[in-house]
N, C-alpha and C positions, 0 to 999 in steps of 0.2 A: 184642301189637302192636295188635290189634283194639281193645283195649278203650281202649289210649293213645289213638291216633286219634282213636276217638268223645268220649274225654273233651275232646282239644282241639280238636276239629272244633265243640262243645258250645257250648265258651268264646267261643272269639274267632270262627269261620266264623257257624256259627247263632246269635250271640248272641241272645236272647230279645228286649232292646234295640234294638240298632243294625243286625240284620237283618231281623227280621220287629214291630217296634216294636211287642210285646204289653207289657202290665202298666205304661204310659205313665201311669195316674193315678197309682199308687200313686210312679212315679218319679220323675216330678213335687213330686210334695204333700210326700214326706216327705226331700229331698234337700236340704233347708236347713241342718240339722247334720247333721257325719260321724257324729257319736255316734249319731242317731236313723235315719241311714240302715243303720249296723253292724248296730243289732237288728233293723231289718226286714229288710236281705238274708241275716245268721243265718235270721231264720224262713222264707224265702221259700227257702232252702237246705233248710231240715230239711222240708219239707210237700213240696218238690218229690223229695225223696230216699226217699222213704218215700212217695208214692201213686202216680210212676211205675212201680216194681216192683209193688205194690196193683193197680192200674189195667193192666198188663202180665198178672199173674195172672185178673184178669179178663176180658182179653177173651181170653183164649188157653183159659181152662178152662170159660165160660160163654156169653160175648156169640157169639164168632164162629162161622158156621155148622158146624155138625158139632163145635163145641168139648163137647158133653155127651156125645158116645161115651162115658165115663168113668162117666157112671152107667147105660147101657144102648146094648148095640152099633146098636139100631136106630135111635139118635138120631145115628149119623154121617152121613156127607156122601153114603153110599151108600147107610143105611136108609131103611127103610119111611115112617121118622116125622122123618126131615130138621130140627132146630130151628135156627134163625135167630134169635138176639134182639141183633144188632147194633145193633138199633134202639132199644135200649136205653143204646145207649154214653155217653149226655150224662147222662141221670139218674144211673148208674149210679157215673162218673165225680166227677161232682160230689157225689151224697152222700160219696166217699171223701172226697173233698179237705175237704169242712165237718165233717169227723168230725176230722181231723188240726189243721185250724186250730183247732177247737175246743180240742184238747187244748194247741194251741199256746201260746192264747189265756188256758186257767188256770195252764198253769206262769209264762207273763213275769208273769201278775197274781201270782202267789205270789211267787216269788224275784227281781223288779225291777218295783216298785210305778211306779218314774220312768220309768220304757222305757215300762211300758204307759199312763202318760197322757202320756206324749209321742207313742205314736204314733196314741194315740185310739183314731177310727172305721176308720182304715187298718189296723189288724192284724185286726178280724173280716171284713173286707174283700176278706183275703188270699183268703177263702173262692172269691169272684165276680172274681180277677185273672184275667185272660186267659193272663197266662202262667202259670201254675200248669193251666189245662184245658190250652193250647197243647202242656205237654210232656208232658200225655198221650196227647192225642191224635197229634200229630207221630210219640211213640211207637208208636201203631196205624198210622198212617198209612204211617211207612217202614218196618213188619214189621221191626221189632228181634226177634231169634229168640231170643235167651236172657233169664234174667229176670237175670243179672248182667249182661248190656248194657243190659239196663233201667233197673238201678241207676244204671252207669256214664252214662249219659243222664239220669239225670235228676239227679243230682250238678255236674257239667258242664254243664245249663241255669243248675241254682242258684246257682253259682258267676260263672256269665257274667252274671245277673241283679244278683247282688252285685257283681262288677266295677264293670259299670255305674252304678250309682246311690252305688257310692261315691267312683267318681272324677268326680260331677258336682255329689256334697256338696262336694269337697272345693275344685272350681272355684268353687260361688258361695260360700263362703265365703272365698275369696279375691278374688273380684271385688266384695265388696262394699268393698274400697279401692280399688277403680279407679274411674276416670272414664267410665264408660259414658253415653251419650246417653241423655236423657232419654226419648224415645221406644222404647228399647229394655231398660231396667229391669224387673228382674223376670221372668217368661215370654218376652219375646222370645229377650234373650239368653241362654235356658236351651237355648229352643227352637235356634239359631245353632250354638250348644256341640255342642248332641246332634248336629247334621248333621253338624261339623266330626267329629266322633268315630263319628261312624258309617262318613263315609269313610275316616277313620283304620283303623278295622277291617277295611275290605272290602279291604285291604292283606294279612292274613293269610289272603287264598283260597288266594293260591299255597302254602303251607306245603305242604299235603298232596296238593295238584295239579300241581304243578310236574313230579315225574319222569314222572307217566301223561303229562303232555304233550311231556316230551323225548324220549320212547318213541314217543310219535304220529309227531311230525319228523322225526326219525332217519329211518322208511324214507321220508319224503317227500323229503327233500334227496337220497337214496341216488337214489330214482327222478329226479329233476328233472337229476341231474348224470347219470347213466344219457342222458338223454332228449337233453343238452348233445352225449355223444360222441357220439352216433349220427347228432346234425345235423352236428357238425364232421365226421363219414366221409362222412358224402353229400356233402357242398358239396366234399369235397378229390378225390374221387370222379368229379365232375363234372366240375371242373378240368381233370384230370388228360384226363377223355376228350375235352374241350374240345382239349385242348394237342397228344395224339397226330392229332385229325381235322385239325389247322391244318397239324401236320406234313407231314402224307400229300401 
């Protein structure tokens, strides 16, 4: 259930895209044809699925403090010799990732010569996306505790990254038979689309929030209608002593 979750909490909540708008050139530039967006959000899949767990191993057996207990007990959190190389995390990170695009970068050139000068300068590119560090860091950041929710995170960016850029090939490639305003051709109306869709998404918060919130409620209506008899027993209460003193 954990891992369902984070994969679609991945997709649609954090999309890479339309929630924290990381990897915007590359989604831009190359979302002209669906064809040319397919290859790149394939790669942007495979590089993010394979250096979040990379990058996961890293700073859990290296970067973070006391992560080198493993090769000597006096390098933990409570030895003599305490190491810290968090501050390592971006170098660290980013070599991973330019090692994977790299290898990205000679299979399309080997087995689809058209993909890779279709997507150019944009697939070595991949190296320096923001979302591609984004879901590593993200990963460091919310202390994902296994490296198979590592995976599952970083599968699930990849996927939401692809979503995106491929249903906004597929929009302007259909709006180019429409009658768009001249002043809006091109980048405007890409820019219009992404916002439309980005609100579009922030529709999928409640998926996984909805019950913790109907659980919140619950005792707040219980208490509020609690708080309702207690003023109707006073006021009747009163009445009541009102009615015996007029008597008297």
């Amino acid at each position: 259930m954990e891992h369902l979750e984070l994969f679609f909490k991945s997709i649609f909540i954090d999309n890479m895209v339309f929630a924290t708008f990381l990897g915007m050139c590359s989604y831009l530039a190359v979302s002209k044809k669906v064809s040319t967006a397919v290859g790149l959000g394939a790669a942007v899949i495979f590089v993010l699925a394979v250096t979040v767990p990379l990058n996961w191993l890293l700073d859990q057996y290296i970067l973070q403090e006391g992560a080198l207990v493993w090769l000597d007990p006096a390098y933990g959190v409570d030895g003599a010799e305490t190491m810290d190389l968090s501050f390592l995390s971006f170098i660290m990170f980013i070599a991973t990732i330019a090692t994977m695009v790299q290898l990205v970068e000679i299979v399309v050139e080997k087995f689809s010569p058209s993909l890779y000068n279709s997507l150019g300068i944009f697939l070595p590119l991949i190296a320096v996306n923001c979302a591609i560090l984004g879901g590593s860091l993200f990963m460091q950041s919310r202390e994902i505790p296994t490296l198979a929710l590592s995976l599952t995170y970083g599968v699930g960016s990849g996927i939401g990254w692809f979503l995106a850029i491929l249903a906004i090939a597929a929009i302007r490639e259909k709006i180019r038979y429409s009658s768009v305003p001249p002043a809006l051709r091109g980048l405007g109306i890409t820019f219009i689309i992404t916002g439309l869709m980005a609100i579009g998404f922030m529709s999928f918060g409640g998926m996984l929030t909805g019950g913790d919130e109907a659980e919140k409620e619950t005792p707040k209506v219980a208490t509020q209608l609690e708080n309702k008899t207690d003023k109707k027993e006073a006021v009747t209460k009163v009445i009541a002593d009102n009615t015996n003193t007029n008597n008297q």
